[in-house]
DRENPA-3360 file (N, C-alpha, C; in nm, 2 decimals, always signed):
BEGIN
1 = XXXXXXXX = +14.30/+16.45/+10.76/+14.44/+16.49/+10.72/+14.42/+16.58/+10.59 ~ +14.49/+16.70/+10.57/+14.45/+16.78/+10.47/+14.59/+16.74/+10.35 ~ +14.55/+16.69/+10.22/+14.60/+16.67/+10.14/+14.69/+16.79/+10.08 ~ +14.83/+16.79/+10.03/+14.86/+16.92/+9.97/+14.83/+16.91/+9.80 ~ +14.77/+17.04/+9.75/+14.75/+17.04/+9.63/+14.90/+16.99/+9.54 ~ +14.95/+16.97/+9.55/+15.08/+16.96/+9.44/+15.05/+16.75/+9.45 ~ +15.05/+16.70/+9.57/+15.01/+16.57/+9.59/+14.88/+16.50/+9.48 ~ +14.76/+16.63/+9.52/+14.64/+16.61/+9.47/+14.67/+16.60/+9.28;
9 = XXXXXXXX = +14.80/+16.67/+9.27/+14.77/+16.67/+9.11/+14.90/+16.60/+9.09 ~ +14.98/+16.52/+9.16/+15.03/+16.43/+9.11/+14.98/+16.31/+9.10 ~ +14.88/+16.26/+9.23/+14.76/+16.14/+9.21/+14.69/+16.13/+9.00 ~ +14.69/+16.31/+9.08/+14.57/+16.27/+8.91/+14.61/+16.29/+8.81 ~ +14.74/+16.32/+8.81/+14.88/+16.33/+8.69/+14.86/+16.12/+8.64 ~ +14.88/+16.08/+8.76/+14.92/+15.89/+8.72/+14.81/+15.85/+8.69 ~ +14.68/+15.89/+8.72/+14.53/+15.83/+8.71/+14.50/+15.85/+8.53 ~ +14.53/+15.98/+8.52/+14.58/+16.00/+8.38/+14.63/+15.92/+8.27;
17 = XXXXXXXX = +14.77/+15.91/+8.32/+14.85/+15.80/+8.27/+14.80/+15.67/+8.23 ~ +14.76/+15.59/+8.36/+14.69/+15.48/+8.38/+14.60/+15.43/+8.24 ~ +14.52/+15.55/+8.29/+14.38/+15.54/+8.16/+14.46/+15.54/+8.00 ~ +14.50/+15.63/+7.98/+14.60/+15.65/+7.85/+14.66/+15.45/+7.81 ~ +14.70/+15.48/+7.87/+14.77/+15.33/+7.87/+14.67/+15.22/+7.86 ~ +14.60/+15.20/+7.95/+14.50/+15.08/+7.93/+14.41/+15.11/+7.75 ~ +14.43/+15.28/+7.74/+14.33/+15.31/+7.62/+14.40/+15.24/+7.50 ~ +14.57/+15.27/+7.51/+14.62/+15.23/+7.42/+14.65/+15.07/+7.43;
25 = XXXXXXXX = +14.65/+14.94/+7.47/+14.64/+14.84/+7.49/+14.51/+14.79/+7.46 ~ +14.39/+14.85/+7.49/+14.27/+14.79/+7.43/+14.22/+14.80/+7.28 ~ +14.32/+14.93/+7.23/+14.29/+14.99/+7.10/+14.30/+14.87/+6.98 ~ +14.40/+14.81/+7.02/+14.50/+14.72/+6.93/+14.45/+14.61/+6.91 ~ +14.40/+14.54/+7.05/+14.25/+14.39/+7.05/+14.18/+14.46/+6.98 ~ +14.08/+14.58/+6.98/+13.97/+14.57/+6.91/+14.05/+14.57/+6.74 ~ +14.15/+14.63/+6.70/+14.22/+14.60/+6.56/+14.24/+14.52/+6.51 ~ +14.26/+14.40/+6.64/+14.30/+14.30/+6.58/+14.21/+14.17/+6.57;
33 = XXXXXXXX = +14.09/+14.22/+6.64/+13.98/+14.15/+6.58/+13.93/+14.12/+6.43 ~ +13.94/+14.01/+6.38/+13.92/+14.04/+6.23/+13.74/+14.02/+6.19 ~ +13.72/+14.10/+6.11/+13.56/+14.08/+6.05/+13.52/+13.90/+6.01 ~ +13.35/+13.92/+6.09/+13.29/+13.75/+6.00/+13.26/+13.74/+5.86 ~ +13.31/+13.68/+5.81/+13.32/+13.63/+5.67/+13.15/+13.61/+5.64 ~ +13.14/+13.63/+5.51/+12.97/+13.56/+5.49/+12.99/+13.40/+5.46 ~ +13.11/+13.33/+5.44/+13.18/+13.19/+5.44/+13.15/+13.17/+5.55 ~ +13.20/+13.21/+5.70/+13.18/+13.19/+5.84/+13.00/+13.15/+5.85;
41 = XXXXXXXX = +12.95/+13.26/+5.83/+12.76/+13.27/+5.89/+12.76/+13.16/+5.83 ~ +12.80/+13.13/+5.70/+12.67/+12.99/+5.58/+12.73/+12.89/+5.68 ~ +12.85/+12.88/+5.68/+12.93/+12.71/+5.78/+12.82/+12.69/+5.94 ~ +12.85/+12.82/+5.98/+12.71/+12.83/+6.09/+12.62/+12.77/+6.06 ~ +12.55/+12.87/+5.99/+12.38/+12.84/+5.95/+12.38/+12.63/+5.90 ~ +12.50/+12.60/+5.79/+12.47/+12.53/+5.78/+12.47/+12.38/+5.87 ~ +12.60/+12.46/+5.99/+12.62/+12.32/+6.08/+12.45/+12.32/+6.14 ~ +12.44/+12.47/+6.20/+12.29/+12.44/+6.30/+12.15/+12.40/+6.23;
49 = XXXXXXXX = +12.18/+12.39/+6.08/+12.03/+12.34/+6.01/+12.07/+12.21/+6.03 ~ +12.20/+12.10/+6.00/+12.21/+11.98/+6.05/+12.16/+11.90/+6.17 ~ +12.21/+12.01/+6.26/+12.18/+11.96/+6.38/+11.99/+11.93/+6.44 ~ +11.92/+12.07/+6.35/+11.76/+12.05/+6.35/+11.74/+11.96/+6.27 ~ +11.79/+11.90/+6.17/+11.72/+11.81/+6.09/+11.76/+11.71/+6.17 ~ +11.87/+11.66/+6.25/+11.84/+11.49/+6.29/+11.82/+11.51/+6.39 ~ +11.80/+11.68/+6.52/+11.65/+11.67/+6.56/+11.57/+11.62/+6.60 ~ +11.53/+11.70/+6.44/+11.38/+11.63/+6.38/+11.38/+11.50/+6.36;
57 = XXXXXXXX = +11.45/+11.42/+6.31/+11.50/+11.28/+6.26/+11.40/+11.21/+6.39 ~ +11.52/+11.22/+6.51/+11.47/+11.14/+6.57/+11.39/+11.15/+6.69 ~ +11.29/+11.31/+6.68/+11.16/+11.32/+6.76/+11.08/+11.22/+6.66 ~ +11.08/+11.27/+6.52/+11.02/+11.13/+6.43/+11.01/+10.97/+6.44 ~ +11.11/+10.93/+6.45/+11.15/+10.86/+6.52/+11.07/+10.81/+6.62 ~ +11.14/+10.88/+6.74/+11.03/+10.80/+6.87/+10.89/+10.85/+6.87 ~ +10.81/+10.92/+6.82/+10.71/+10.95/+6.72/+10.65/+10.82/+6.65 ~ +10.69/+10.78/+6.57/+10.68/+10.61/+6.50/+10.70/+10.55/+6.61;
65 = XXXXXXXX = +10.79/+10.52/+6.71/+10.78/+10.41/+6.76/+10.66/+10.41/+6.87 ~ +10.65/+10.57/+6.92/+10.55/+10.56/+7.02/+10.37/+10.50/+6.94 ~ +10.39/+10.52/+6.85/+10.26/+10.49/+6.78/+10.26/+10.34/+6.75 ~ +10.36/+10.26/+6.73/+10.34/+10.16/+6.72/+10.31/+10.09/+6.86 ~ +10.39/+10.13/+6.92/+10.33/+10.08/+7.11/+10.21/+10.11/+7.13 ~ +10.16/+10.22/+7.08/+10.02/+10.23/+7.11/+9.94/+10.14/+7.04 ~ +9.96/+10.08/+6.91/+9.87/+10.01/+6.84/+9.88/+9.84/+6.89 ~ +10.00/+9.82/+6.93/+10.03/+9.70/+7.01/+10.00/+9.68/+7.13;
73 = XXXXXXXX = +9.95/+9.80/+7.26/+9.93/+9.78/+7.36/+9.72/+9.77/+7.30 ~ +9.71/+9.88/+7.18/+9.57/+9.85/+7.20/+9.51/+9.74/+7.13 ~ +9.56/+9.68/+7.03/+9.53/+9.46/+6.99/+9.61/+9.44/+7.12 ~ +9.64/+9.44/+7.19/+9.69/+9.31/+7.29/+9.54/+9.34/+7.40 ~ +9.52/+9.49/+7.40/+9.39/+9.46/+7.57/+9.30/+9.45/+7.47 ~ +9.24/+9.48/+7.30/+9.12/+9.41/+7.27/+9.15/+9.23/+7.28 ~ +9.28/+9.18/+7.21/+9.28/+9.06/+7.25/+9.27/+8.96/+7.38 ~ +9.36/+9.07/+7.50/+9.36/+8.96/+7.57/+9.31/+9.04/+7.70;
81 = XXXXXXXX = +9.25/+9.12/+7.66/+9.16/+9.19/+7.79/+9.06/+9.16/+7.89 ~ +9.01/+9.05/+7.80/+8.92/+8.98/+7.87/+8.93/+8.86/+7.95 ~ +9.10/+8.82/+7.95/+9.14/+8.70/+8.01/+9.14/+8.70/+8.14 ~ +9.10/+8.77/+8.24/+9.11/+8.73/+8.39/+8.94/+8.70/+8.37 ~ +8.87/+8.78/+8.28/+8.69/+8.75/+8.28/+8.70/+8.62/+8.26 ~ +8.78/+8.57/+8.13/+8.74/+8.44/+8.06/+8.81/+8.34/+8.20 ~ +8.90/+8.33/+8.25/+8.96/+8.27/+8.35/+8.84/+8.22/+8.51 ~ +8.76/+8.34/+8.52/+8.69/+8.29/+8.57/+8.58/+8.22/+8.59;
89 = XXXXXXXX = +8.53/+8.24/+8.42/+8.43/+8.15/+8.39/+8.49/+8.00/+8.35 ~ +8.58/+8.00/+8.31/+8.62/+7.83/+8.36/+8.65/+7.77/+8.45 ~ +8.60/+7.84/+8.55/+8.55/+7.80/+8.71/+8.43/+7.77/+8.68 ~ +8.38/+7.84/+8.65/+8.20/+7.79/+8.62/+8.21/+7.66/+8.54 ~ +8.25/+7.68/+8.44/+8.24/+7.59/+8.36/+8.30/+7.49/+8.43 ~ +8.38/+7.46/+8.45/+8.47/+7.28/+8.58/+8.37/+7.26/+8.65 ~ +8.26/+7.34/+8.70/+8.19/+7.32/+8.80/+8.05/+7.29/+8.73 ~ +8.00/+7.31/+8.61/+7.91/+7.24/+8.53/+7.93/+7.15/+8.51;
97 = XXXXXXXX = +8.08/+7.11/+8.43/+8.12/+6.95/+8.43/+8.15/+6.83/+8.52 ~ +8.17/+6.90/+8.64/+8.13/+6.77/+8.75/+7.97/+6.81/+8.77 ~ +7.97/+6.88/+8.82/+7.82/+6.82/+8.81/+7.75/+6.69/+8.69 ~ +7.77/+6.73/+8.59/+7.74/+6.65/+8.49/+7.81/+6.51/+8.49 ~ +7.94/+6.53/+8.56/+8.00/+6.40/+8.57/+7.94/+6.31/+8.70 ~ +7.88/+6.39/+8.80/+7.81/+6.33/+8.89/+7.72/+6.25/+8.88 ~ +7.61/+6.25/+8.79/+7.55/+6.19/+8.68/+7.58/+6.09/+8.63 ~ +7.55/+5.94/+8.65/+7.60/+5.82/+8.59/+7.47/+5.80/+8.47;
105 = XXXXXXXX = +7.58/+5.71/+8.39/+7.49/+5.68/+8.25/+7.39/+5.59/+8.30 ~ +7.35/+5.54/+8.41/+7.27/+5.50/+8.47/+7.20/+5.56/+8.52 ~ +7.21/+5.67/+8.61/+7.10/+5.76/+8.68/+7.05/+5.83/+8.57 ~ +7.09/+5.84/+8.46/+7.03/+5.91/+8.33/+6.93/+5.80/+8.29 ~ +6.98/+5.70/+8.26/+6.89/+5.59/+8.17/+6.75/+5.58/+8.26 ~ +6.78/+5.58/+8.41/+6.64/+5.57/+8.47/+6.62/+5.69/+8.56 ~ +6.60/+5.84/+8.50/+6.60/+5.94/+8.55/+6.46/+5.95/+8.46 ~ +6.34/+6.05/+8.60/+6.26/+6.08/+8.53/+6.29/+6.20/+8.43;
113 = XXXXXXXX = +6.16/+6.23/+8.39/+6.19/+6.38/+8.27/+6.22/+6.49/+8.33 ~ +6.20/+6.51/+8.47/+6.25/+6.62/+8.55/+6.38/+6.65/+8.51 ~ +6.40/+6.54/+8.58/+6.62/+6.54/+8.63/+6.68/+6.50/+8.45 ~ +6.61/+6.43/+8.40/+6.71/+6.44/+8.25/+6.68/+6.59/+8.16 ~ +6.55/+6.68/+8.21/+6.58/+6.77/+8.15/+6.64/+6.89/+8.22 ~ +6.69/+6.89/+8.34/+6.80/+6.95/+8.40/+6.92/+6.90/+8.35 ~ +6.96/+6.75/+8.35/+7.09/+6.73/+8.30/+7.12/+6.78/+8.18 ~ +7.05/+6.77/+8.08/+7.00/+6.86/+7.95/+7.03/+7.02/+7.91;
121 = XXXXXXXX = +6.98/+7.08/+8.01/+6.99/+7.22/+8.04/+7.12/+7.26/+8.12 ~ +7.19/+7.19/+8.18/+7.36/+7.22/+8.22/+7.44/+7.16/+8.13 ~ +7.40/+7.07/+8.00/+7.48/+7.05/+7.93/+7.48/+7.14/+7.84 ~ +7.34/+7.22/+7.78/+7.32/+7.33/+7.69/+7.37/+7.48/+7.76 ~ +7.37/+7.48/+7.89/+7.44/+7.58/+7.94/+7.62/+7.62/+7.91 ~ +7.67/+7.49/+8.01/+7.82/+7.48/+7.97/+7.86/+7.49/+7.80 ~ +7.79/+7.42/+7.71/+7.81/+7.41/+7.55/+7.79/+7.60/+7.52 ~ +7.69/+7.67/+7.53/+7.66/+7.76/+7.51/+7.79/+7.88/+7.61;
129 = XXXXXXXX = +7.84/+7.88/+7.71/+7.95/+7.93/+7.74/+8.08/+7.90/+7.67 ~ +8.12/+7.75/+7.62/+8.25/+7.81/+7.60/+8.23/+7.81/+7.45 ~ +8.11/+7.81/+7.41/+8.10/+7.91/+7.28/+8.15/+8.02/+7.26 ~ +8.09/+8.14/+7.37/+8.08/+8.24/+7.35/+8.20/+8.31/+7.43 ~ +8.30/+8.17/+7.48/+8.44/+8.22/+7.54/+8.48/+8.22/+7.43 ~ +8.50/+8.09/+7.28/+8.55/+8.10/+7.16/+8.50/+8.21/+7.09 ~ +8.42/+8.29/+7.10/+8.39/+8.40/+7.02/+8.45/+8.49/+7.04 ~ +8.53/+8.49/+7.12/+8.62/+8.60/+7.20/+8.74/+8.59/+7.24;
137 = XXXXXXXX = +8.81/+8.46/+7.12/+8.91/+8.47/+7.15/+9.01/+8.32/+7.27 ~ +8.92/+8.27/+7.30/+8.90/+8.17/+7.42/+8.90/+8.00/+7.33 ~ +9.03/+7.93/+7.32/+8.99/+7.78/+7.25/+9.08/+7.72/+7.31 ~ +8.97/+7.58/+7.40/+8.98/+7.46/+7.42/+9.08/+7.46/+7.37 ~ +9.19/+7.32/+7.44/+9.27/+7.25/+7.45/+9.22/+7.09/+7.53 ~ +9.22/+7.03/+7.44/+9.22/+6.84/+7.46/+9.32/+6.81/+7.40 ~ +9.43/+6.73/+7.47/+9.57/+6.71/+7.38/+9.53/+6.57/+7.40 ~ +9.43/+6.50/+7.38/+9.43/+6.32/+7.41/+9.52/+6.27/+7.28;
145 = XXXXXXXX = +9.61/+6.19/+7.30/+9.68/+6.12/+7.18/+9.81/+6.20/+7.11 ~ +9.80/+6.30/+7.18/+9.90/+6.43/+7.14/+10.05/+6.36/+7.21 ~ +10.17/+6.45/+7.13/+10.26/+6.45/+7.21/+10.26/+6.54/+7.33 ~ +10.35/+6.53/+7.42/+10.33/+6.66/+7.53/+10.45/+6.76/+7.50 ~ +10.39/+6.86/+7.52/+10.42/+6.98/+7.52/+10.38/+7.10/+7.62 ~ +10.55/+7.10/+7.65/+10.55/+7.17/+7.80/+10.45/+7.34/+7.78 ~ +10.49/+7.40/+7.66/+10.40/+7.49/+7.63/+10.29/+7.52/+7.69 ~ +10.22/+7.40/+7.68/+10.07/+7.41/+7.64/+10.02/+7.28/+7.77;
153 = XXXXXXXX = +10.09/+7.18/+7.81/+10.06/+7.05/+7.89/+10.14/+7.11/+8.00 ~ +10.04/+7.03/+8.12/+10.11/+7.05/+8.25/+10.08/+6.84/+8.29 ~ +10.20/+6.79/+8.30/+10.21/+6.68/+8.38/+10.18/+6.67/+8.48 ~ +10.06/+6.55/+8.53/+10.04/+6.56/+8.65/+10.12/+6.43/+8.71 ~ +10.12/+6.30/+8.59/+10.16/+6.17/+8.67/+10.19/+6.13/+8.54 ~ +10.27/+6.00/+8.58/+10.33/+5.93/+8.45/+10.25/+5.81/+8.45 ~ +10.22/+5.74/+8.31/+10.11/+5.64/+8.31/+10.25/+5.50/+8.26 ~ +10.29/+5.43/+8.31/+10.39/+5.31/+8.24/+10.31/+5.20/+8.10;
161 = XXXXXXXX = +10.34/+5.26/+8.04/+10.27/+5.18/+7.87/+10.37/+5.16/+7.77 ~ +10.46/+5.06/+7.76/+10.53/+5.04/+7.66/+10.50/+5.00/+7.56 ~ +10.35/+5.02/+7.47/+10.29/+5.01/+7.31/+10.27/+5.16/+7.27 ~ +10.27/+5.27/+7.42/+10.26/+5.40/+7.32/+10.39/+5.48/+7.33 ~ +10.43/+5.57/+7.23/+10.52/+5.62/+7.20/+10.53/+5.74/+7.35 ~ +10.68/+5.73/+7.40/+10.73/+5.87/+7.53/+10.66/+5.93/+7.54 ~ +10.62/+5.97/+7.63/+10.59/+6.12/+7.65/+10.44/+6.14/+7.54 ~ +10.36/+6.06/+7.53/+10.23/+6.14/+7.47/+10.13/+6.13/+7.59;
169 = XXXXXXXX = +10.04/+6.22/+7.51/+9.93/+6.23/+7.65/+9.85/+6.09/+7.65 ~ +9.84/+6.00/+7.73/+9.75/+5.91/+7.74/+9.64/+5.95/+7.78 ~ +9.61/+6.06/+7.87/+9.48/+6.10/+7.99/+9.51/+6.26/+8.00 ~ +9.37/+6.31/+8.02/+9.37/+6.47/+8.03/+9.31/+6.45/+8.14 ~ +9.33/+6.52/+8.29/+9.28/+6.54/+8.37/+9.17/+6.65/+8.38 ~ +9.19/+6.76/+8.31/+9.15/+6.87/+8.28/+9.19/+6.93/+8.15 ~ +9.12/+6.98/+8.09/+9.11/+7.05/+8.00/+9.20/+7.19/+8.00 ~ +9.30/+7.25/+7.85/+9.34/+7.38/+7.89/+9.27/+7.47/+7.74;
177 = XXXXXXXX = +9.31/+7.57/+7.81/+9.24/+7.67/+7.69/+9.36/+7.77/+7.68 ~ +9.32/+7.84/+7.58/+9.43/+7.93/+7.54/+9.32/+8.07/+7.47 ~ +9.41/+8.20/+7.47/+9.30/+8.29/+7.44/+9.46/+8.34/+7.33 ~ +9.45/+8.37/+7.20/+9.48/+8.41/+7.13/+9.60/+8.33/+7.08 ~ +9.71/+8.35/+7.16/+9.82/+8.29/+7.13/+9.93/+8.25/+7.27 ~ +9.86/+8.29/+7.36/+9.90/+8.29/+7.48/+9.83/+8.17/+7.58 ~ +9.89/+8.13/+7.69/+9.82/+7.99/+7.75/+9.72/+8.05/+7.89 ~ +9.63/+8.04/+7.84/+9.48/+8.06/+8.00/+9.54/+7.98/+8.09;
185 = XXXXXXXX = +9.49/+7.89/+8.05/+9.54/+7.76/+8.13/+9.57/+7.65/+8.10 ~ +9.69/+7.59/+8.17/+9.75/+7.44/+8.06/+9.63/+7.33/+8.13 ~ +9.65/+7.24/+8.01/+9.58/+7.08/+8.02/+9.67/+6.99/+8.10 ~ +9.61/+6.96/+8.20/+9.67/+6.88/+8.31/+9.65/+6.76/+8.25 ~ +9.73/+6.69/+8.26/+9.76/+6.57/+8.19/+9.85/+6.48/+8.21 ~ +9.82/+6.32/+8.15/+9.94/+6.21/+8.23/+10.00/+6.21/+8.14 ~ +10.11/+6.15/+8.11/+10.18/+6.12/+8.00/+10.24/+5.97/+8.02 ~ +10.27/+5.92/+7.89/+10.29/+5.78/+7.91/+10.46/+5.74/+7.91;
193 = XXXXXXXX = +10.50/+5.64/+7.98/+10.60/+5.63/+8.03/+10.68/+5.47/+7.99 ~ +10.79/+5.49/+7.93/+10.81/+5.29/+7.94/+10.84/+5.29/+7.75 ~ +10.77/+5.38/+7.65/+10.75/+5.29/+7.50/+10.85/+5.37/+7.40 ~ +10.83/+5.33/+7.33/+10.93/+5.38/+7.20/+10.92/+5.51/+7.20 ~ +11.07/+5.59/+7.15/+11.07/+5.71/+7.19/+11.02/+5.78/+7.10 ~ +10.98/+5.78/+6.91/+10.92/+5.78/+6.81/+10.97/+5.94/+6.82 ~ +10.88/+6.00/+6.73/+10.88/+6.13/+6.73/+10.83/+6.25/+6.85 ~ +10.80/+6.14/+7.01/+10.78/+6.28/+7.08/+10.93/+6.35/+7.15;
201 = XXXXXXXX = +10.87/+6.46/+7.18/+10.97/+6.53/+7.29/+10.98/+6.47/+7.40 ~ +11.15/+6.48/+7.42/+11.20/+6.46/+7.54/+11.13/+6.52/+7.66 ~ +11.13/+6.45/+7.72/+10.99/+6.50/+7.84/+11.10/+6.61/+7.92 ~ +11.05/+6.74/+7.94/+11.12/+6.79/+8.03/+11.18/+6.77/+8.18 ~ +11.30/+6.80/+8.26/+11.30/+6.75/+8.38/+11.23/+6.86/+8.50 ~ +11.16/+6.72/+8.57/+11.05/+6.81/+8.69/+10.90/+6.77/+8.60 ~ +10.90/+6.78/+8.48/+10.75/+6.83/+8.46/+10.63/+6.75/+8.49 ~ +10.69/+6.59/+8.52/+10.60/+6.50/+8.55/+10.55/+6.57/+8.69;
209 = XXXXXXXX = +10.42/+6.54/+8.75/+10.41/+6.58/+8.89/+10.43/+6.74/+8.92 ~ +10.41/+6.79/+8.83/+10.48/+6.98/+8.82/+10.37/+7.03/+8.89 ~ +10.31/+7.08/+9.01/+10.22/+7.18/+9.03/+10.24/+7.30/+8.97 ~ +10.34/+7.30/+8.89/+10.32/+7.48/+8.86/+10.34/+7.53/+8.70 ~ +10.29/+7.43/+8.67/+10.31/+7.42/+8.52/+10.25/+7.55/+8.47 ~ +10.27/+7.67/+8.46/+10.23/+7.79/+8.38/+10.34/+7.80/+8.29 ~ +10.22/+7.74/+8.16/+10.32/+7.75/+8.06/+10.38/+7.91/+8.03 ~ +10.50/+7.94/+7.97/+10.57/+8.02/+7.87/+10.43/+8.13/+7.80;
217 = XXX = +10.43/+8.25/+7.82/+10.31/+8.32/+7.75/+10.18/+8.36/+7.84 ~ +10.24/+8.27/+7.94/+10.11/+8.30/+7.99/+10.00/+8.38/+8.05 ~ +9.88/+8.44/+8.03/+9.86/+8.54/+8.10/+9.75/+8.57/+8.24;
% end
């Protein structure tokens, strides 16, 4: 379609216009924009130096704490690192002392020099191990005469004795150990039943007869 010129310059008569108008509407925002104060930048500068310094605060922060985790995780595996090793040498060891217990003070008294210097040398054996489990952190538990303590004792049976005081150990079935501050393994043990209640602990309920006595701590 062919456009007539008088159309063509009235289009661009209002195109004109248009622009004019928008020129004069935008003139007036940029006017009325007012200038940044050097009061404005410092309140800036100084909120966003706040905000770096506690930051910084508390990368610091977990910074310090990560370092203390590290120094706590590394004394806990020199200390208790060696506890599944030491755990299973008191397998060995239970199994030196029956042997040795197999041994009557009789088959000693008329044992030649052979067999009493074998019995001799599993006693220097076992002695010489849980030495060098205690050198490392590793100490025996005998609670004979003790009160019980669920902590550290595991009840196996109750003994009826009314001359000794509740709840102490009359009998160790087994020996427990402990490596640092934590329980290896508890001391299986009777406790006495029937006597004055004196100064021990109320015996916990269940504990007599407990197969699962892992004491609190344990690792």
């Amino acid at each position: 379609m062919n456009t007539h010129p008088k159309d063509e310059r009235a289009e661009q008569g209002q195109t004109d216009e248009m622009a004019r108008e928008n020129g004069a509407e935008a003139a007036p925002a940029a006017e009325d924009a007012a200038p940044v104060s050097e009061e404005d930048v410092l309140l800036r500068l100084a909120k966003e130096n706040e905000e770096l310094k506690e930051r910084a605060l508390r990368l610091a922060a977990e910074m310090e704490n990560l370092r203390r985790r590290t120094q706590r995780d590394v004394a806990d595996a020199r200390v208790y690192g060696i506890a599944n090793f030491a755990r299973d040498m008191l397998v060995v060891s239970d199994n030196l002392q029956r042997a040795l217990q197999a041994v009557t003070e009789e088959a000693r008294a008329e044992a030649d020099p052979g067999l009493k210097a074998l019995v001799e040398g599993v006693e220097m054996t076992e002695r010489a191990m849980l030495a060098a489990l205690e050198r490392h952190g590793v100490k025996r538990i005998d609670p004979q005469g003790e009160k019980f303590d669920p902590h550290f004792h595991q009840a196996m049976f109750e003994v009826p004795n009314p001359e000794v005081p509740n709840n102490t150990v009359v009998q160790v079935v087994q020996a427990g150990f402990v490596i640092g501050d934590r329980v290896l393994r508890p001391a299986m043990v009777g406790v006495a039943k029937g006597g004055p209640k004196g100064d021990a602990p109320s015996q916990p309920e269940g504990a007599a007869g407990n197969s699962n006595g892992a004491a609190p701590g344990g690792v």
